[in-house]
C-alpha positions in Angstrom: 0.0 0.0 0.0 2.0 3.1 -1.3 1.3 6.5 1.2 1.3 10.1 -0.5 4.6 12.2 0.2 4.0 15.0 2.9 4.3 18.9 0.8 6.8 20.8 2.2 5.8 24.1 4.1 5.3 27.5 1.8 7.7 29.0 4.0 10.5 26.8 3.0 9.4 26.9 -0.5 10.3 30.6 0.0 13.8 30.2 1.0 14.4 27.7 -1.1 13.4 29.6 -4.5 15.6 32.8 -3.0 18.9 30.2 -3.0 18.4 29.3 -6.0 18.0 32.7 -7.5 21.4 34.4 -6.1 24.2 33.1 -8.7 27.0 31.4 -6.5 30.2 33.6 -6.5 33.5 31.9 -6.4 35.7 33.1 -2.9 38.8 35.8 -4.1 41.8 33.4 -4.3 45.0 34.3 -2.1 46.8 36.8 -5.7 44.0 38.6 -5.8 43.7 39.5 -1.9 47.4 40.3 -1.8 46.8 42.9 -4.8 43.9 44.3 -2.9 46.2 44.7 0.1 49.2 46.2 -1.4 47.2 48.1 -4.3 47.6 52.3 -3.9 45.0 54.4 -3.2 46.2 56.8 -5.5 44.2 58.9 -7.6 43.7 58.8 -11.2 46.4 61.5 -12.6 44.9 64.2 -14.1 46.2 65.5 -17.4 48.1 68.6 -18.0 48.2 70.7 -20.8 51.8 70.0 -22.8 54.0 74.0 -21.9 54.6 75.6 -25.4 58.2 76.5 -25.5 59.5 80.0 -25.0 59.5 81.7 -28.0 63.1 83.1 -28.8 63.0 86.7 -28.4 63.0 88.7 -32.6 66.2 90.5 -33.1 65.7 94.1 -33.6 68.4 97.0 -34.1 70.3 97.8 -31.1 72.4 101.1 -30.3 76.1 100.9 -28.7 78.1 103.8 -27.9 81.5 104.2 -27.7 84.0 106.8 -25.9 87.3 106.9 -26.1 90.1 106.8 -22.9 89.5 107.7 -19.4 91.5 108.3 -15.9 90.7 109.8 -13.1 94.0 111.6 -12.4 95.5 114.4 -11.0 92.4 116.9 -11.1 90.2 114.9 -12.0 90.2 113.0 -8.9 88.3 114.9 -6.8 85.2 114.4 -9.8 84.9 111.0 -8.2 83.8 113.0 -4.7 80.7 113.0 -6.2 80.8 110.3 -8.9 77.2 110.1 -10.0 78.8 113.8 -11.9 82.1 112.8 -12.3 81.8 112.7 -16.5 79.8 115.5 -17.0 77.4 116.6 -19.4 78.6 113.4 -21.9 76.7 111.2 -19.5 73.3 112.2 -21.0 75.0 110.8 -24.7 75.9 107.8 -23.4 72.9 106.7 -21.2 70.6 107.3 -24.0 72.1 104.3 -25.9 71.4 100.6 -25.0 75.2 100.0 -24.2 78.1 102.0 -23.7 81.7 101.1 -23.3 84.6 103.1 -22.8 88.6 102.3 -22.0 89.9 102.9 -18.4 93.2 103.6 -19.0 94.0 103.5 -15.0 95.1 101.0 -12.3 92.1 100.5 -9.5 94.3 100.9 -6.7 95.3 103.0 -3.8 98.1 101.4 -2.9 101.1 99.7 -4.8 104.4 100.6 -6.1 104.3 102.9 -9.5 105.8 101.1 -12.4 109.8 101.8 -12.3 110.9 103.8 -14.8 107.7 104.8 -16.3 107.0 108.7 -17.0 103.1 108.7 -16.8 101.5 106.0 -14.0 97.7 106.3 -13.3 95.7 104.7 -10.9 92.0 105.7 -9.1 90.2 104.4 -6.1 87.0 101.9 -6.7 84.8 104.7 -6.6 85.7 105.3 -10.8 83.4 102.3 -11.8 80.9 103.9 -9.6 81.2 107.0 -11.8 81.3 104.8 -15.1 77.8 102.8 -14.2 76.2 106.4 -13.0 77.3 108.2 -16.6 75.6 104.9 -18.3 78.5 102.7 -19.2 77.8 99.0 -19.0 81.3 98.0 -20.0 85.0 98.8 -20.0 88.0 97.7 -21.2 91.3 97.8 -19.0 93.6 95.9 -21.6 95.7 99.6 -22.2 99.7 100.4 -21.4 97.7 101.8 -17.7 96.2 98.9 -16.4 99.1 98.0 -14.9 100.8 101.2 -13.7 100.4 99.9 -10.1 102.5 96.4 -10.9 101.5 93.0 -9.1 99.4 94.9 -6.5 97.7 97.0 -7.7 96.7 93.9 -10.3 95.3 92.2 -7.2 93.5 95.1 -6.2 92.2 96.1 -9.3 91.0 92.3 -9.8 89.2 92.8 -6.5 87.6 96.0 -6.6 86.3 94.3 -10.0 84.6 91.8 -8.3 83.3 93.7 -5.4 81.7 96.1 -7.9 80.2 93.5 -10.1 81.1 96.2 -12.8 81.8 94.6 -16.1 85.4 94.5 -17.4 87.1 92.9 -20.3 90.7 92.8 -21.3 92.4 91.8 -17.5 92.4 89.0 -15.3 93.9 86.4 -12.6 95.1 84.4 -16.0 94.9 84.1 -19.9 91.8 82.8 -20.0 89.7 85.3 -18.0 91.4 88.1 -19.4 90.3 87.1 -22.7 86.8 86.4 -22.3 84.0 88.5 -23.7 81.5 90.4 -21.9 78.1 88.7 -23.0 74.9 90.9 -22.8 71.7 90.0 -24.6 69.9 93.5 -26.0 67.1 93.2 -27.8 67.2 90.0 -29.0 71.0 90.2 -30.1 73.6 88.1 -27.8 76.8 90.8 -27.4 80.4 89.5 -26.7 82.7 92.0 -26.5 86.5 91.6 -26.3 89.2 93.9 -25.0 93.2 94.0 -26.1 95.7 95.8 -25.8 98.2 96.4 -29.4 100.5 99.1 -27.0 103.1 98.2 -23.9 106.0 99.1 -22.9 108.7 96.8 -23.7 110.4 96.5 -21.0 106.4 95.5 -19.4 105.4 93.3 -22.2 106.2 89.7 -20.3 105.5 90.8 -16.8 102.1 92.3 -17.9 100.8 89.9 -20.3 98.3 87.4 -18.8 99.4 83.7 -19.5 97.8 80.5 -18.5 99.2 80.5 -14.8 99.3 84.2 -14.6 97.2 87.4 -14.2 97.9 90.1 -16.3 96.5 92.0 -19.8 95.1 90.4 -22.7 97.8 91.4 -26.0 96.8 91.8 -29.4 101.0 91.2 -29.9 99.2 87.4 -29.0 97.9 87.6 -32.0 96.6 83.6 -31.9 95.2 84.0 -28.7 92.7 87.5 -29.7 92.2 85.6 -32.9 91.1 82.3 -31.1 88.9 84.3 -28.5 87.3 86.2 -31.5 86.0 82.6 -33.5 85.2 81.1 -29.9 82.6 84.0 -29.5 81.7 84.1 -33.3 80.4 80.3 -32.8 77.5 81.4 -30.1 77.1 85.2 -30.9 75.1 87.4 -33.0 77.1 90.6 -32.5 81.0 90.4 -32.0 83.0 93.5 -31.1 86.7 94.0 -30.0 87.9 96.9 -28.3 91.8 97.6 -28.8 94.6 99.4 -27.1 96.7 100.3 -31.0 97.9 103.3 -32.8 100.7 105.8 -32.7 100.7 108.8 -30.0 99.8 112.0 -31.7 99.6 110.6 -35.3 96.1 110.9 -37.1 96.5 108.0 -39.3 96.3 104.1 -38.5 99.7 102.9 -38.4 100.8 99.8 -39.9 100.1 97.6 -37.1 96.8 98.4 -37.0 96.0 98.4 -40.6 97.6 94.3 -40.2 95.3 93.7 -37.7 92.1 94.9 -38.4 91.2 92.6 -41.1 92.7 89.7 -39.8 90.0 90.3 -36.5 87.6 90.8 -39.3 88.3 87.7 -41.0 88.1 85.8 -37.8 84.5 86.6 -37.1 84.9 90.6 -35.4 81.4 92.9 -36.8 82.9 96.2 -35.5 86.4 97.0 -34.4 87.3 99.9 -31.5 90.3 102.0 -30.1 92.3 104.5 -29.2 95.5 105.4 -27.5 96.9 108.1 -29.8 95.3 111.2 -27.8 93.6 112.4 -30.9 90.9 110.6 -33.4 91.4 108.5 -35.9 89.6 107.2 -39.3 86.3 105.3 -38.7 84.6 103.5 -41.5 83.4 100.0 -43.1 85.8 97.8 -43.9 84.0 95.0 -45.9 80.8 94.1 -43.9 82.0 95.0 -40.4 82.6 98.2 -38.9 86.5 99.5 -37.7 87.3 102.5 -35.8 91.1 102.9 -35.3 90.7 105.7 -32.7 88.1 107.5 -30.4 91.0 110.1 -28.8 91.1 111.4 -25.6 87.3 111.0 -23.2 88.1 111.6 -19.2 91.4 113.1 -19.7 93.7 116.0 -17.9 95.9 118.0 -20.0 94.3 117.9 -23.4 94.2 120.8 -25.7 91.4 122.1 -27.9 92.5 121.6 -31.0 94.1 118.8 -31.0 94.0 116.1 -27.7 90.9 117.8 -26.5 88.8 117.2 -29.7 86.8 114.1 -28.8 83.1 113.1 -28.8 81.2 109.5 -28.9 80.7 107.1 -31.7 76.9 105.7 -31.7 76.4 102.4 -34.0 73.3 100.9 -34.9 73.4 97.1 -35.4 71.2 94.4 -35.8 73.1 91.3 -35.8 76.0 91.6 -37.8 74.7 94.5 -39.6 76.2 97.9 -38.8 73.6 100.2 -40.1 73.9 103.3 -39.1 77.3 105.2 -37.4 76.5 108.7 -35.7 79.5 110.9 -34.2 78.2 113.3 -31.1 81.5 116.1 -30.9 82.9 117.2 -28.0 85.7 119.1 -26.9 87.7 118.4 -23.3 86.8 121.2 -20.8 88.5 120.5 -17.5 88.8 117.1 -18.3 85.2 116.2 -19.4 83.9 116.3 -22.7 81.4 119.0 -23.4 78.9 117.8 -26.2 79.5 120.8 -29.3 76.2 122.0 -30.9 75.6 124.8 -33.7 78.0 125.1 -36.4 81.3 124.3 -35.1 79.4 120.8 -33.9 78.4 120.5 -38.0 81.9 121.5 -38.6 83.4 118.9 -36.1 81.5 115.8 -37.6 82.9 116.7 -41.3 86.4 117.0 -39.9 85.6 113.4 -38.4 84.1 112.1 -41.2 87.3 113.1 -43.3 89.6 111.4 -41.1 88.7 108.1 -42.8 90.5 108.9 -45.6 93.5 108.2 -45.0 92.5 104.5 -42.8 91.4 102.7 -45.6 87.8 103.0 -45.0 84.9 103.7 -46.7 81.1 105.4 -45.5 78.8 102.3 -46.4 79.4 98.6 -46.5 
C-alpha cells in the first residue's frame, strides 16, 4: 500500500526559491587579496596641458656707444667725490644708448708701487666704476699700457675692486683665459660679446704684464693667436661680436701699420665692429667690408688735453642688428677741465665733417 509524500511548508518553499535565484560567487583566491592589500589608493592622474616652448625673443636693431680713454688723475680725482657727476654733461650721450663702453686707462688701486721707470703711471680708487655705471656705461676695457701702472698689487686690487663692484670689465684678469673672455649681454634680441686687447706696452712690461695661462695680467693683441682664437670662440654662439683695442701711434692721425695688419685679420676671424684708441687724438672710422672699424676714439676723461688737437673728442653711436652695422652717428665734444662738453651749432656740424674726413687716410669707406 503506497502512502502520498507529505508537501513541504510555503515557507521553505520561500527560501528555497531565494537560494536558487542568487548566482553562486566563487571566494577571491589568495593573488588577488594580496593585490587588494598592497594596491595604492592613489588617484587617477589628471592631465596637464603640454607648456609651449619660449618663444626666442625677434632681433631688432640695437644702439652701442663708444667713448674713447679715461682716468681719473690728477684733477680729475676729486670728480669721483661725487661720482654720480664725475663725467659731466657726456653722460646724457651715453645713457641714451642701450650700451656703452669706454677704455679705463688706470690702475684700481690706492696702494702699490708705481711702475719703475715709467714717465706717466695712473691709478684711481674703486669709486671710478661707480662713476662709469652712474654716466651709463655698461662696459669697459682695462687691456691699455695703464692697467698695470700699479705692478703685481695693484693687479690684485684692481681684480678685486672688480669683483666687489660687479662692474663689467674685459681685457684683464687672474690668467689668460679670464682676461680674454668676452663680456656677454643680450639686447634686444641680439647676444653681445665684447673683447678687449691691448696692441700698445711698454717693452720692457710686455712679459710681466701679459696674462698667461698660470698668470694674471692683460690680454695682448701682440698674442695675436690668442685675440684671434677668442674672437672665433665667441663668433660660434654670438650674434654681435665687437673688439675693443689698445693700437695706434701717439699724436699721429692715421692708423699705423700695425693696426691696418690687424684689423682685417679680426675681421676675418669673425669681429662685426672694431674699436680703439691710444693716440690722444681721433682716428679714421669706416666700413671695412661688412664690419665696422674705428682705429681711434682720442682722448674721453682726460687732464691736460688741448682744444685743437687732444681735447677734440666726442662718442661714436652704432646701430646694429646682428652683424649688420647700419647706421654710425658721431656726437662732438671738446675736453673742458677734463670732461667732454657735447659741441652743438656750427662748429658741432663743422666737427662731424672733420671726423668724417679722417677716414680717408685709414682705408675706409662710409657704407658697406
Amino acid at each position: 500500500m503506497r502512502f502520498p509524500l507529505a508537501l513541504p511548508s510555503l515557507a521553505v518553499v520561500a527560501v528555497l526559491a531565494a537560494c536558487s535565484a542568487v548566482p553562486e560567487q566563487a571566494p577571491p583566491t589568495r593573488q588577488v587579496e594580496r593585490q587588494r592589500a598592497v594596491a595604492p589608493l592613489t588617484p587617477t592622474p589628471t592631465p596637464t596641458p603640454t607648456e609651449k616652448p619660449k618663444k626666442k625673443q625677434k632681433r631688432q636693431p640695437f644702439t652701442i656707444s663708444f667713448g674713447g680713454d679715461v682716468h681719473f688723475e690728477g684733477g680729475l680725482r676729486g670728480r669721483l667725490e661725487n661720482p654720480d657727476t664725475a663725467l659731466g654733461p657726456i653722460a646724457d650721450v651715453l645713457s641714451e644708448a642701450d650700451m656703452a663702453m669706454v677704455n679705463l686707462e688706470t690702475a684700481i688701486t690706492t696702494g702699490g708701487t708705481p711702475a719703475p721707470d715709467k714717465e706717466y703711471t695712473f691709478r684711481a680708487p674703486p669709486t671710478a666704476f661707480t662713476a662709469l655705471k652712474a654716466a651709463g656705461v655698461d662696459v669697459a676695457s682695462m687691456a691699455n699700457n695703464h692697467g698695470m701702472d700699479y705692478m703685481e698689487t695693484g693687479l690684485a686690487d684692481t681684480l678685486a675692486a672688480i669683483k666687489q663692484s660687479g662692474f663689467p670689465v674685459v681685457g684683464i684678469g687672474k690668467d689668460a683665459a679670464q682676461a680674454y673672455k668676452p663680456f656677454r649681454k643680450t639686447v634686444n634680441g641680439n647676444r653681445v660679446a665684447v673683447i678687449g686687447a691691448t696692441q700698445v706696452l711698454d717693452e720692457e712690461f710686455v712679459q710681466a704684464w701679459t696674462a698667461t695661462a698660470d698668470k694674471g695680467g692683460l690680454a695682448s693683441a701682440r698674442d695675436e693667436v690668442s685675440l684671434l682664437q677668442a674672437v672665433r670662440k665667441a663668433r660660434k654662439n654670438s650674434d654681435t661680436v665687437i673688439v675693443h683695442l689698445h693700437w695706434g701711434t701717439e699724436m699721429q692721425k692715421c692708423p699705423n701699420a700695425a693696426q691696418r695688419s690687424l684689423a682685417p685679420k679680426l675681421v676675418d676671424a669673425g669681429a662685426d665692429v672694431v674699436v680703439g684708441g691710444h693716440a690722444h687724438l681721433l682716428q679714421g672710422s669706416g666700413y671695412l667690408d661688412d664690419a665696422y672699424v674705428n682705429y681711434g676714439l682720442g682722448n674721453f676723461i682726460f687732464y691736460n688735453s688741448k682744444p685743437d688737437t687732444t681735447g677734440r673728442t666726442g662718442v661714436l653711436t652704432l646701430t646694429i642688428k646682428g652683424r649688420k652695422v647700419l647706421k654710425d652717428d658721431w656726437t662732438p665734444a671738446t675736453i673742458e677741465g677734463g670732461v667732454p662738453v657735447p659741441m652743438t651749432g656750427t662748429a658741432g656740424t663743422q666737427a662731424v665733417e672733420d671726423w668724417k674726413a679722417l677716414r680717408s687716410c685709414a682705408g675706409l669707406v662710409a657704407r658697406p
